[in-house]
C-alpha positions as CSV (number, residue, x, y, z in Angstrom):
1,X,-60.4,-66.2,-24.5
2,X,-57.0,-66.0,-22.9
3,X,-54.5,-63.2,-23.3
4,X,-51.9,-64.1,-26.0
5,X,-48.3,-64.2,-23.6
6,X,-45.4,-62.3,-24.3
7,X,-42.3,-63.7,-24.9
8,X,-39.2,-61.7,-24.4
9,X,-35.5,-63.4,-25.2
10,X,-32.3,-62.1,-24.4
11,X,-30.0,-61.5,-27.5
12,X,-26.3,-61.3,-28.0
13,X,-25.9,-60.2,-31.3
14,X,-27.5,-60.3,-35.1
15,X,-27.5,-63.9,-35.1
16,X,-29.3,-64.7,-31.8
17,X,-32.3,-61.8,-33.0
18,X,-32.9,-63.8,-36.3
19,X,-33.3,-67.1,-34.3
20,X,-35.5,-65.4,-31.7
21,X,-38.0,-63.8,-34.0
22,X,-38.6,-67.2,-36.1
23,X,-39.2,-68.9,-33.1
24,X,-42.1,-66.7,-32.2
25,X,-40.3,-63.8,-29.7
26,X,-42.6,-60.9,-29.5
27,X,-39.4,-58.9,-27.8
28,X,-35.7,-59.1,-27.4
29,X,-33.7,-57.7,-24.2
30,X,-30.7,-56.6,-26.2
31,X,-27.8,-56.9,-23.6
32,X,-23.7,-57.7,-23.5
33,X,-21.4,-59.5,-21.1
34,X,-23.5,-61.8,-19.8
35,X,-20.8,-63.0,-17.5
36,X,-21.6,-59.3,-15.3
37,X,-25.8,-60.6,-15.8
38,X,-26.0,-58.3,-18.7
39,X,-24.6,-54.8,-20.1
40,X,-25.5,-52.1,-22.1
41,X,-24.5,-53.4,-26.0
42,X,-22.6,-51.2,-28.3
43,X,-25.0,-48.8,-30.5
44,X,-23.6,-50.5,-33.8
45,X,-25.1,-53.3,-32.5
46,X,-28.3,-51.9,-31.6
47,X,-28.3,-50.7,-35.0
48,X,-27.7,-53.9,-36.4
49,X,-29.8,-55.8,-34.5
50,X,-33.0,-53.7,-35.2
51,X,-31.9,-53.5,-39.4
52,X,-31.8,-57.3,-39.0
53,X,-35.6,-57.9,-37.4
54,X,-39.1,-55.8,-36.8
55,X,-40.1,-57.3,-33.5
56,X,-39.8,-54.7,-30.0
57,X,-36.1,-54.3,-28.8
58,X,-35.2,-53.3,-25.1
59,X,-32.4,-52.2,-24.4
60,X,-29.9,-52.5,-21.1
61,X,-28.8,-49.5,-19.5
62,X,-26.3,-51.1,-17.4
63,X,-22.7,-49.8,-17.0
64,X,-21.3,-52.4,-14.9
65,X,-21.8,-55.4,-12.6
66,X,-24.3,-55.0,-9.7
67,X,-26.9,-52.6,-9.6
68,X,-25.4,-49.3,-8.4
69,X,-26.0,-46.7,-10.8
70,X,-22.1,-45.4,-11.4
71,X,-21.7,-42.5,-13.6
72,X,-25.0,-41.0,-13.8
73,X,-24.1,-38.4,-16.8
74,X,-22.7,-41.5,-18.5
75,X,-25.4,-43.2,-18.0
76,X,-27.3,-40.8,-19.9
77,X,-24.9,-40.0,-22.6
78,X,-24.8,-43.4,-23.3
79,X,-28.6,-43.5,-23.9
80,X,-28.7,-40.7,-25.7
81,X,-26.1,-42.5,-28.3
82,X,-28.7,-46.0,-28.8
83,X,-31.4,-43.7,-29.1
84,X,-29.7,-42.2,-32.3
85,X,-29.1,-45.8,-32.9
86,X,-32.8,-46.9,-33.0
87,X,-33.2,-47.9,-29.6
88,X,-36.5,-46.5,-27.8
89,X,-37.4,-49.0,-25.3
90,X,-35.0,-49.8,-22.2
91,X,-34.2,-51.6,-19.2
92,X,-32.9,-50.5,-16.4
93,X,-32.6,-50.2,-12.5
94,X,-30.3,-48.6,-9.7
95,X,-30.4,-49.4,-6.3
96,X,-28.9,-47.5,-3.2
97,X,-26.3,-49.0,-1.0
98,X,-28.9,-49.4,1.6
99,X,-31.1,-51.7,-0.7
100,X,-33.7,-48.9,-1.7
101,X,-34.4,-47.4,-4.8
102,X,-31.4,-44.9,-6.0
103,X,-34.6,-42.8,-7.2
104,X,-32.6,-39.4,-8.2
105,X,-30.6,-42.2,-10.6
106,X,-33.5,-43.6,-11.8
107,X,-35.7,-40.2,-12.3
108,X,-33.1,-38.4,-14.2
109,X,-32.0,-41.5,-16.9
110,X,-35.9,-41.6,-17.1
111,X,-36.3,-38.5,-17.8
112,X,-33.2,-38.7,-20.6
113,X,-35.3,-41.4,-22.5
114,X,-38.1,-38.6,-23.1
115,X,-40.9,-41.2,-22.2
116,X,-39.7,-44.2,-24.1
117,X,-41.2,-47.4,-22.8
118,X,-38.4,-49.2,-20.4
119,X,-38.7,-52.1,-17.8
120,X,-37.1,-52.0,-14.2
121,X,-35.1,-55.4,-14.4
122,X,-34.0,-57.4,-11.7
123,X,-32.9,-55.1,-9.2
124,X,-36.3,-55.3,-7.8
125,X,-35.8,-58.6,-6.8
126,X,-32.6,-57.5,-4.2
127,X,-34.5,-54.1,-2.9
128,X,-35.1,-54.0,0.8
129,X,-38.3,-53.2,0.5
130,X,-39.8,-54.3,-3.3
131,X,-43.5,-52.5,-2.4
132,X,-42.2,-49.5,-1.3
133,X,-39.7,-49.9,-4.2
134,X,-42.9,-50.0,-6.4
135,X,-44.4,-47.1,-4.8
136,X,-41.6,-44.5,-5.1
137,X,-41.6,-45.7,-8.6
138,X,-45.3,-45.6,-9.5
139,X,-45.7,-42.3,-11.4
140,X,-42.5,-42.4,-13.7
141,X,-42.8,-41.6,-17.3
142,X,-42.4,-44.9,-19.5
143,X,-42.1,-47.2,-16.5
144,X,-44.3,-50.1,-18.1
145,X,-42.8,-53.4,-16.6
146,X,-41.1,-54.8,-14.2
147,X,-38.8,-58.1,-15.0
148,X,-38.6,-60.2,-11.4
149,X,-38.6,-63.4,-10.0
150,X,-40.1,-62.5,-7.2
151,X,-36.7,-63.9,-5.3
152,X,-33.0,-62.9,-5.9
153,X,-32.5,-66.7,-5.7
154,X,-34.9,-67.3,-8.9
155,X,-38.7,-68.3,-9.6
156,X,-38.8,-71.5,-7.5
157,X,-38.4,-69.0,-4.5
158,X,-40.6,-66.1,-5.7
159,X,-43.4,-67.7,-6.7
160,X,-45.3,-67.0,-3.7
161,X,-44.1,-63.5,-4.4
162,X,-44.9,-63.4,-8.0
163,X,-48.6,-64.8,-7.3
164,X,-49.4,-62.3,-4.2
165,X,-48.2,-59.5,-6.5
166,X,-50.3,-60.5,-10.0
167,X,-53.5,-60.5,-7.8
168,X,-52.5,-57.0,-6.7
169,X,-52.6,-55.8,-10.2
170,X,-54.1,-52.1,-10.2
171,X,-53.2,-50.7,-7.3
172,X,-50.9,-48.1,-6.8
173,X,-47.1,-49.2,-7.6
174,X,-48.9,-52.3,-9.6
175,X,-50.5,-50.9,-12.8
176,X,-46.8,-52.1,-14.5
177,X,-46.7,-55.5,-16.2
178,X,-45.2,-58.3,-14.3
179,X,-42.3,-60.0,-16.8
180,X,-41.4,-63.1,-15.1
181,X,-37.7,-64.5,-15.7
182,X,-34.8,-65.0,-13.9
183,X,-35.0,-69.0,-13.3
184,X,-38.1,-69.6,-15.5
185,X,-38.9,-73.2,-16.3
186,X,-41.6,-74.5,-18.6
187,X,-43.0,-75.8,-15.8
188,X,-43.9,-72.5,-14.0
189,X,-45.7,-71.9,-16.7
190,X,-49.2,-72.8,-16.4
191,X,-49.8,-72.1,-12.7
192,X,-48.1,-68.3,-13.3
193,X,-50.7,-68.0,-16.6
194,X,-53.8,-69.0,-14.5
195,X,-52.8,-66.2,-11.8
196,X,-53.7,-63.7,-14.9
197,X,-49.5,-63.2,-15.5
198,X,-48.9,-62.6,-19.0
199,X,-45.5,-61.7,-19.7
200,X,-42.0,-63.9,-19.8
201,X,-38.5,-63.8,-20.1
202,X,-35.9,-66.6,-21.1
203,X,-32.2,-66.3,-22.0
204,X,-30.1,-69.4,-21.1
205,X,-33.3,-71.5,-21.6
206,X,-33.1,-70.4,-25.4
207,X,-29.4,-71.6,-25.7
208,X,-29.0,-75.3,-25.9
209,X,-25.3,-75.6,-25.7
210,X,-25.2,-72.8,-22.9
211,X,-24.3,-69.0,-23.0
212,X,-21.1,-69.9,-25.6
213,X,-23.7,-70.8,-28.0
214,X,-26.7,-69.1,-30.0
215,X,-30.2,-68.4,-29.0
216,X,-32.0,-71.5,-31.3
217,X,-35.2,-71.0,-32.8
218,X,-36.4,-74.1,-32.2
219,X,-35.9,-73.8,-28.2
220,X,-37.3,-70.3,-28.3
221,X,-40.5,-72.2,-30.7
222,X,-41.1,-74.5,-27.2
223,X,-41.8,-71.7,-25.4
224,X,-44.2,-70.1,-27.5
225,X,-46.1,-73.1,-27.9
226,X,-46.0,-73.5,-24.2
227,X,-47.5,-69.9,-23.5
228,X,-49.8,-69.9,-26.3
229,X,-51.5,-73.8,-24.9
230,X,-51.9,-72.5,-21.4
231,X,-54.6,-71.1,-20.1
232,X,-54.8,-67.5,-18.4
């Protein structure tokens, strides 16, 4: 029997979580300012947003465009605040000007979310080096998933990537679930299920009229039938 797929969908607001859950979203990436690829939301909206539905909420810890980390002690204050909100899973990554891992960054906002669950987004899929990136990350508390491509340029690129990495599952720097988004067609689908890849992340393929309009739960509903028909 294949392993149910999860379906994670990014959400705006109040509005876009409702739609996501009916469609059949097992998680939401709970992000702002999608014009800078996503930023940490406002705590009042955190708090809304998890009042509003019951499914798992991530939440971006992202200060600003690009992926250096900024104001570390920021950083953590500010993820101290959406924890009192109801946050406690996050998403997050910091690179170095050099392409590798800022890993003092990324060990001390770790260690400020106390072993909450949290996913290392995207910024994987710009490190000069994404294995040893993996490595140096391999032992953190919470570090669960990691949300790539496989290519900075989007799936069609990575899937090579994506594939040589699933069948590495286990070994060290690869116990952590591989979210696929960034790109993601329908059509990647089944190939990325039969490699034993179980996890997936939309956002503008939930929106119909484009980022200026709502997640619909009818779009998010194609997915999940997708996922759920194909084999892994």
């Amino acid at each position: 029997m294949s392993k149910r797929a999860v379906l994670e969908v990014i959400a705006l607001d109040v509005e876009d979580a409702v739609a996501a859950q009916a469609g059949g979203a097992d998680r939401l990436e709970l992000v702002t300012e999608m014009a800078a690829d996503g930023l940490t939301p406002a705590p009042a909206t955190v708090a809304a947003i998890r009042a509003a539905v019951d499914i798992d909420l991530r939440v971006m810890l992202r200060l600003a465009d690009g992926f250096a980390a900024g104001d570390v002690d920021r950083l953590v204050g500010v993820a101290g605040e959406l924890r009192q909100a109801g946050a406690d899973q996050f998403v997050l990554g910091f690179l170095a000007a050099d392409g590798g891992v800022d890993l003092a960054a990324v060990e001390r906002v770790a260690e400020a979310l106390a072993r909450c669950r949290w996913t290392f987004h995207r910024a994987i899929d710009r490190a000069a080096d994404r294995d040893a990136l993996r490595k140096q990350l391999a032992d953190l508390p919470g570090l669960d998933t990691y949300l790539t491509a496989g290519s900075a340029s989007g799936v069609d690129d990575g899937l090579p990537t994506l594939l040589a990495e699933a069948a590495r599952e286990g070994e060290p720097g690869y116990e952590q679930q591989i979210l696929v988004g960034g790109g993601l067609r329908l059509d990647h689908v089944p190939r990325l299920r039969a490699a034993g890849i179980h996890a997936f992340h939309i956002g503008g393929a939930a929106r119909p009229a484009g980022w200026q309009g709502p997640v619909s739960a009818d779009a998010v509903a194609a997915w999940r039938t997708t996922l759920d028909g194909a084999a892994g």
